[in-house]
C-alpha positions as CSV (number, residue, x, y, z in Angstrom):
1,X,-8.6,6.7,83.7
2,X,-6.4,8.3,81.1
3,X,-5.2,5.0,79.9
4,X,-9.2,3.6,79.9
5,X,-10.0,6.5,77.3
6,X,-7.2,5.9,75.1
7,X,-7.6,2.4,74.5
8,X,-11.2,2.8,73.4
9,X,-14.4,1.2,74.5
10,X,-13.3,-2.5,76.0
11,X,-13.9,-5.2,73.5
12,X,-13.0,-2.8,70.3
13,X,-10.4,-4.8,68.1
14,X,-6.8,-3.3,68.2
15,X,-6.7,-3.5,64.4
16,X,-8.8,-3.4,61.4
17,X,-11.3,-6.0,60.8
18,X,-10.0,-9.3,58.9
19,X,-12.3,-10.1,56.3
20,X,-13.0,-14.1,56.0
21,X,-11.3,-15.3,53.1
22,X,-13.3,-15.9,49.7
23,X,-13.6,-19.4,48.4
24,X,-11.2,-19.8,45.8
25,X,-13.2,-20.8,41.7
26,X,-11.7,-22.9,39.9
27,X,-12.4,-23.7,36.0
28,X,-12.4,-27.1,35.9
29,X,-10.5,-27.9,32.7
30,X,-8.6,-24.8,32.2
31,X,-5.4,-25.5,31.4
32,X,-6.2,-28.6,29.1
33,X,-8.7,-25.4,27.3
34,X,-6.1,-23.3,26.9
35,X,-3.3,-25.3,25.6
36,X,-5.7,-26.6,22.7
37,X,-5.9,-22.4,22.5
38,X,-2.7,-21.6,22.2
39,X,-1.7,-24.4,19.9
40,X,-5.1,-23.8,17.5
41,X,-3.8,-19.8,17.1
42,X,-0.1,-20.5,17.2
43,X,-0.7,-23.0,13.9
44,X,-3.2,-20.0,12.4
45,X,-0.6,-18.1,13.0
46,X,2.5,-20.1,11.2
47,X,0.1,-20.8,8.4
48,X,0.6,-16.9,7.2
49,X,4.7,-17.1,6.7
50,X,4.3,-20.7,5.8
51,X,2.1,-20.0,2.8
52,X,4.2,-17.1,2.1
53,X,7.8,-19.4,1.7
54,X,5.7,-22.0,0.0
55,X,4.3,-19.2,-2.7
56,X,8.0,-18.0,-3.4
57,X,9.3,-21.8,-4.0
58,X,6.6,-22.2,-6.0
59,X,7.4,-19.5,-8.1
60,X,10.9,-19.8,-7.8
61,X,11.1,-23.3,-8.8
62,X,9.1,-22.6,-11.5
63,X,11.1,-20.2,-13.3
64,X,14.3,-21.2,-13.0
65,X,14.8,-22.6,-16.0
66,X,14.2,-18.8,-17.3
67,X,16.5,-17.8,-14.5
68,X,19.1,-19.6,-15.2
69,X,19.2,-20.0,-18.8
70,X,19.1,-16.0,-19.5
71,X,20.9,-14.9,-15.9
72,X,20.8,-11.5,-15.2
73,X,19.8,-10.7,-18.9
74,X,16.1,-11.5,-18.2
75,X,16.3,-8.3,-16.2
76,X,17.8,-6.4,-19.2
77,X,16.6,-7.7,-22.6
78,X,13.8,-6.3,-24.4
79,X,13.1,-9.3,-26.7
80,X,10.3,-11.1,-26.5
81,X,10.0,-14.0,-28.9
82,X,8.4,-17.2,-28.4
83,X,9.5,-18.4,-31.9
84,X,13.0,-18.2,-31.4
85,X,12.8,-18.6,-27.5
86,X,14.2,-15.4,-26.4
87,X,12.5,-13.7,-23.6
88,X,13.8,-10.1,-21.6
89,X,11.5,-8.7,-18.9
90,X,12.9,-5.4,-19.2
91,X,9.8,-3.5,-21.0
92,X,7.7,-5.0,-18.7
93,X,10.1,-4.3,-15.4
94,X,10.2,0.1,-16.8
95,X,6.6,0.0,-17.4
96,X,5.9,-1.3,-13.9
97,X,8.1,1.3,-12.3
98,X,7.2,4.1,-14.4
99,X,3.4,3.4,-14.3
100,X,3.5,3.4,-10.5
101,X,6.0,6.7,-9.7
102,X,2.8,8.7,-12.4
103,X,0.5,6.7,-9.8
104,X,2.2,8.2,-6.4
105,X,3.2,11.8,-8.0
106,X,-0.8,12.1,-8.7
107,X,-2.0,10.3,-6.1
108,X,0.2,11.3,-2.9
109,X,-0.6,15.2,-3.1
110,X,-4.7,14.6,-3.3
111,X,-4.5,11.6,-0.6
112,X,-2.3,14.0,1.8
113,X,-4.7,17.0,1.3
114,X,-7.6,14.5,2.0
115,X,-5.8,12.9,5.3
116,X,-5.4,16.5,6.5
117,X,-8.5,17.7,5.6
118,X,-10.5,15.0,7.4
119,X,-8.1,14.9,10.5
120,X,-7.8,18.4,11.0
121,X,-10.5,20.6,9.2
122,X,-13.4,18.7,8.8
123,X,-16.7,19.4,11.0
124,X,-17.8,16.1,12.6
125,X,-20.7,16.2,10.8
126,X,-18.9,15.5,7.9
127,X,-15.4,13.6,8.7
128,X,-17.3,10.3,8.7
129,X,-19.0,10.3,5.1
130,X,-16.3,12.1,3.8
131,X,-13.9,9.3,4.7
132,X,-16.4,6.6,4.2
133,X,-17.1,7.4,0.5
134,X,-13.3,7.9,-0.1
135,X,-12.4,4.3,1.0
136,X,-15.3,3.0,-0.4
137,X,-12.8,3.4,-3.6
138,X,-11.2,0.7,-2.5
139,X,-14.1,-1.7,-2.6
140,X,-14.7,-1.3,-6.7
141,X,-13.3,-4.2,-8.2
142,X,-10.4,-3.5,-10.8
143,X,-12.6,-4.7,-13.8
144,X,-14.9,-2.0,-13.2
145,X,-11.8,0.4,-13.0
146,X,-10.6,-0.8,-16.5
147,X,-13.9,-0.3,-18.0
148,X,-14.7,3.3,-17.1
149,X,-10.4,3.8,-18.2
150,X,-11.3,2.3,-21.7
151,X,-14.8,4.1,-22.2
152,X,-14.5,8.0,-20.3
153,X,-10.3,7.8,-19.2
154,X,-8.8,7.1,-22.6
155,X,-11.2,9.0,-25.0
156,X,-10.4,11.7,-22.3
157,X,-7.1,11.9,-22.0
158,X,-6.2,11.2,-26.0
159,X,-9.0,14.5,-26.6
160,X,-8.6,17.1,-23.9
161,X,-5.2,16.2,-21.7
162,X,-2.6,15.2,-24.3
163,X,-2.9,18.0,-26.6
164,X,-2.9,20.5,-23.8
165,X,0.5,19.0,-22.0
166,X,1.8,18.6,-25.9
167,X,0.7,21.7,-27.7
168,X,-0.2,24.4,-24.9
169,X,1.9,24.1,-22.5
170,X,4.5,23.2,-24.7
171,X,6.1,20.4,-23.0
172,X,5.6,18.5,-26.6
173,X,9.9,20.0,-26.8
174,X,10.6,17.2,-23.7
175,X,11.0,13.7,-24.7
176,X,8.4,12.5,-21.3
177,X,4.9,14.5,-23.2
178,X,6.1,13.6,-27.1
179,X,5.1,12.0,-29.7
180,X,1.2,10.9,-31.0
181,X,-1.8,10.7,-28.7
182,X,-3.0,7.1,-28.8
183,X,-5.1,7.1,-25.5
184,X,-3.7,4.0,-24.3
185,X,-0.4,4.5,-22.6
186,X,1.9,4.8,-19.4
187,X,-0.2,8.0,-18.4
188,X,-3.5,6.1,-18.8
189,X,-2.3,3.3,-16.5
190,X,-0.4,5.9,-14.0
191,X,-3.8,8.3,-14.0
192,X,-6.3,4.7,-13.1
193,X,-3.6,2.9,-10.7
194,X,-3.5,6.9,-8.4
195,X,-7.3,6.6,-8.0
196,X,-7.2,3.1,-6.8
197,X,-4.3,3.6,-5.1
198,X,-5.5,7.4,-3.3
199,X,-7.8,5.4,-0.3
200,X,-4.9,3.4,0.8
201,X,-2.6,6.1,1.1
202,X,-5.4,8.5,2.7
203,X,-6.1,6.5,5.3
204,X,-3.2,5.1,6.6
205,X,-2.1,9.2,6.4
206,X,-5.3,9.7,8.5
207,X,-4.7,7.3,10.9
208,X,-0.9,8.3,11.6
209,X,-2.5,12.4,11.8
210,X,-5.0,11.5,14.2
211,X,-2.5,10.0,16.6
212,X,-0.3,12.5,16.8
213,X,-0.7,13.5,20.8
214,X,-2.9,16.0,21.5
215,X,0.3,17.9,23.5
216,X,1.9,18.5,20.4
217,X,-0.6,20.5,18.9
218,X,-1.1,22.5,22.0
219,X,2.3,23.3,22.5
220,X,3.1,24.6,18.9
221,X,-0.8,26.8,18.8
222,X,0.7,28.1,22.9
223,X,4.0,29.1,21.2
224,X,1.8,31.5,19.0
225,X,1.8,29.2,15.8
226,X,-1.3,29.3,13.5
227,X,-3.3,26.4,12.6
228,X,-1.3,26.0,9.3
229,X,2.0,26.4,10.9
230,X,0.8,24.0,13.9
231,X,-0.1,21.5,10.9
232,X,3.2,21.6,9.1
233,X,5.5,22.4,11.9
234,X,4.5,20.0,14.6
235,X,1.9,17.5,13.3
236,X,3.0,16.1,10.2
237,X,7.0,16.2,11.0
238,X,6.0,13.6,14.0
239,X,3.7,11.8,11.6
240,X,6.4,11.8,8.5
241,X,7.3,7.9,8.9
242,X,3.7,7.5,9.0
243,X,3.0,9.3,6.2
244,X,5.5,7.5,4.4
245,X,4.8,4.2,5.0
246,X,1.2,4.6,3.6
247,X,2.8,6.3,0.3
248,X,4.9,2.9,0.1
249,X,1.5,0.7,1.0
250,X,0.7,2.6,-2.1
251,X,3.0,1.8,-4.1
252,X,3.0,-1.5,-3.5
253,X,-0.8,-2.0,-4.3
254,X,0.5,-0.3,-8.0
255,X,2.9,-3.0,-8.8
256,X,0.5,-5.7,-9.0
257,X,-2.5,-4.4,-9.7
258,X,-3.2,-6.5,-12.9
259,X,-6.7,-5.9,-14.9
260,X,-7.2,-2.4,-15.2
261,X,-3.7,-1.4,-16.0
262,X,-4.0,-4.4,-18.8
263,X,-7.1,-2.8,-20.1
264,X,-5.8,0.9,-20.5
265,X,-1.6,0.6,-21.0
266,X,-1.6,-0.1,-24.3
267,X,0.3,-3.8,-24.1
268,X,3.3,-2.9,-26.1
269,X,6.9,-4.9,-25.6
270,X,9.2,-1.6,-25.9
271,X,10.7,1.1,-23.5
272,X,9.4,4.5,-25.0
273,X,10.4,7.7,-23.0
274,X,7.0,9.4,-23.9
275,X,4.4,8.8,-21.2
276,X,1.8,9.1,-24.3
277,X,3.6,5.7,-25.7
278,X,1.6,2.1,-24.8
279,X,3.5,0.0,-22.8
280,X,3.8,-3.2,-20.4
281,X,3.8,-3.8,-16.7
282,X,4.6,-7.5,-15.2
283,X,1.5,-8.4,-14.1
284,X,0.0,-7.1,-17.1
285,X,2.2,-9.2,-19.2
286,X,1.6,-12.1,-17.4
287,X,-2.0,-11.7,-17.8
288,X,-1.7,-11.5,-21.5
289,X,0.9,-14.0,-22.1
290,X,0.0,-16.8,-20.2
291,X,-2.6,-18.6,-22.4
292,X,-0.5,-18.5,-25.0
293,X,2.5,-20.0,-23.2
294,X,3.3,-23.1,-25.4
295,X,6.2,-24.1,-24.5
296,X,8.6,-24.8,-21.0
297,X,10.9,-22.0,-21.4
298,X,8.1,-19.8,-22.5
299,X,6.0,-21.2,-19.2
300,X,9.2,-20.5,-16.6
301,X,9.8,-17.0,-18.6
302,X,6.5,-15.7,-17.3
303,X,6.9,-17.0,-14.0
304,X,10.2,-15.5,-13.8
305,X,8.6,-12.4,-14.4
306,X,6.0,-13.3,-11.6
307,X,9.0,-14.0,-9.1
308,X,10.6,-10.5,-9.8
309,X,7.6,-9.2,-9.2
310,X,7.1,-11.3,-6.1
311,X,10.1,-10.0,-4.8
312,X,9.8,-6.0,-5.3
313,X,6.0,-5.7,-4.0
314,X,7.3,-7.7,-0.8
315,X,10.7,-5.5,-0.1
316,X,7.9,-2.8,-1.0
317,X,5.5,-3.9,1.6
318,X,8.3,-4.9,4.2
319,X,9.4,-1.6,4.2
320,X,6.2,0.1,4.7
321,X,5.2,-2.0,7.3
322,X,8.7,-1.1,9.1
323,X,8.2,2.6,8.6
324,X,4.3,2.6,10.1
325,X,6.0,0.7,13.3
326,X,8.5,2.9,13.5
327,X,5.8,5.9,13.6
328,X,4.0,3.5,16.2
329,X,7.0,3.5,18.6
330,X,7.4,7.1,18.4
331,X,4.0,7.9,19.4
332,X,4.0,5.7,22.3
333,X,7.4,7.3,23.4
């Protein structure tokens, strides 16, 4: 009787009920679909560094004649002279790294203060315009840049700014804030290339804030810290590579940028120490340059310059891109 009532009612199943097997769907065609896939997106995706190699022969081929008549030279000479055939990229080479460190000391401070702002402080009511409107600075085109630098920048600048770094706060005595006002200068192309380059550096600074883990903050406001001291103790230290990497994406939209810097540097072939002096950048000098190249050397000198400045904006942009994974593995650590 015992036994009856342990095994249950008679006819129960020991175990638990087998469910029929489902008929199995098959996608007739599937694998001849996804090999056409995988090859159409692999090729897309070989065209990118393919283009990129046949860009730098391109270039290279074209001005090696330059290269290899001048040597290292073309990297130091400051003669440019299509009479007697003598060309040095140096001017251009100091104007292009001097107009872009103005850009990032100008530029990094106000994008950083945005990136916080917007990540940390801003109500939601306002985070999205707020954002939208500053990378909508991104979207004006670089004509439009060198027009307002040659009509509001320039007269600006030569009236109100130079005279007050010169004469009050006396910095006139240093050999960077000397010399005559001309408007058109290193500090006209530095001042336009760290409002173009400001979104770029803001929101890759806002992106690497907003994914720092949520933990970290916690841990630092639990341990007593304020919101400040959360901010620059514990959120931006695990953000810094980040951070960084945007400041280089930065500076590597300032080399090339081409039209506006033409329209407001001044487009002189010299090295002048005063940021108040015109000068040249690569791209700029190509741009000016070109139509009157006449002759082959003249041609392969220009596109000399185009390779040198091939080759720094992609170390430039290489190394960003390393730092913002590096950031990326950290996060997801």
């Amino acid at each position: 009787m015992v036994d009856e009532i342990l095994a249950g009612p008679p006819g129960e199943a020991e175990g638990p009920p087998v469910e029929p097997a489902q008929p199995r769907v098959g996608i007739h065609g599937g694998g001849f679909g996804d090999r056409i896939y995988s090859g159409v997106i692999t090729l897309s995706a070989l065209c990118v560094p393919a283009l990129l190699l046949l860009i730098f022969w391109v270039i290279t081929k074209a001005g090696w004649l330059a290269l290899h008549t001048f040597g290292f030279g073309f990297l130091t000479s400051s003669q440019w002279d299509s009479v007697k055939q003598q060309y040095g990229a140096a001017p251009a080479l100091y104007g292009t790294l001097v107009s872009s460190f103005v850009a990032l000391v100008l530029a990094t401070p106000l994008a950083l203060g945005v990136a916080i702002f917007l990540s940390e402080f801003a109500p939601a009511w306002l985070r999205r315009p707020v954002a939208f409107l500053v990378d909508l600075l991104a979207a004006i085109p670089s004509v439009v840049y060198g027009l307002w630098g040659i009509f509001v920048l320039v007269p600006f600048l030569r009236s109100w700014v130079m005279p007050f770094l010169r004469d009050t706060l006396h910095l006139g005595a240093t050999p960077f804030f000397s010399g005559p006002a001309y408007g058109p200068s290193m500090l006209a192309a530095g001042v336009i290339l760290a409002i173009m380059i400001l979104p770029y550096i803001s929101a890759v600074s806002r992106e690497v804030l907003m994914a720092v883990p949520r933990s970290q903050r916690e841990a630092a406001l639990a341990l007593g810290a304020t919101r400040w001291e959360m901010l620059w103790g514990a959120a931006i230290p695990f953000a810094r590579s980040g951070i960084a990497g945007g400041v280089i994406l930065g500076l590597g939209r300032a080399l090339g940028e081409t039209m506006a810097v033409t329209m407001v540097i001044g487009n002189r072939q010299e090295i002048a120490t005063s940021l108040f002096a015109p000068g040249y950048t690569m791209a700029s000098l190509i741009a000016n340059q070109f139509t009157e190249a006449t002759s082959d050397l003249n041609l392969s000198a220009l596109m000399a310059v185009g390779f040198v400045l091939f080759v720094v904006t992609l170390l430039v942009n290489a190394g960003a891109r390393w730092l913002v994974w590096r950031t990326s593995l950290e996060t997801s650590i």
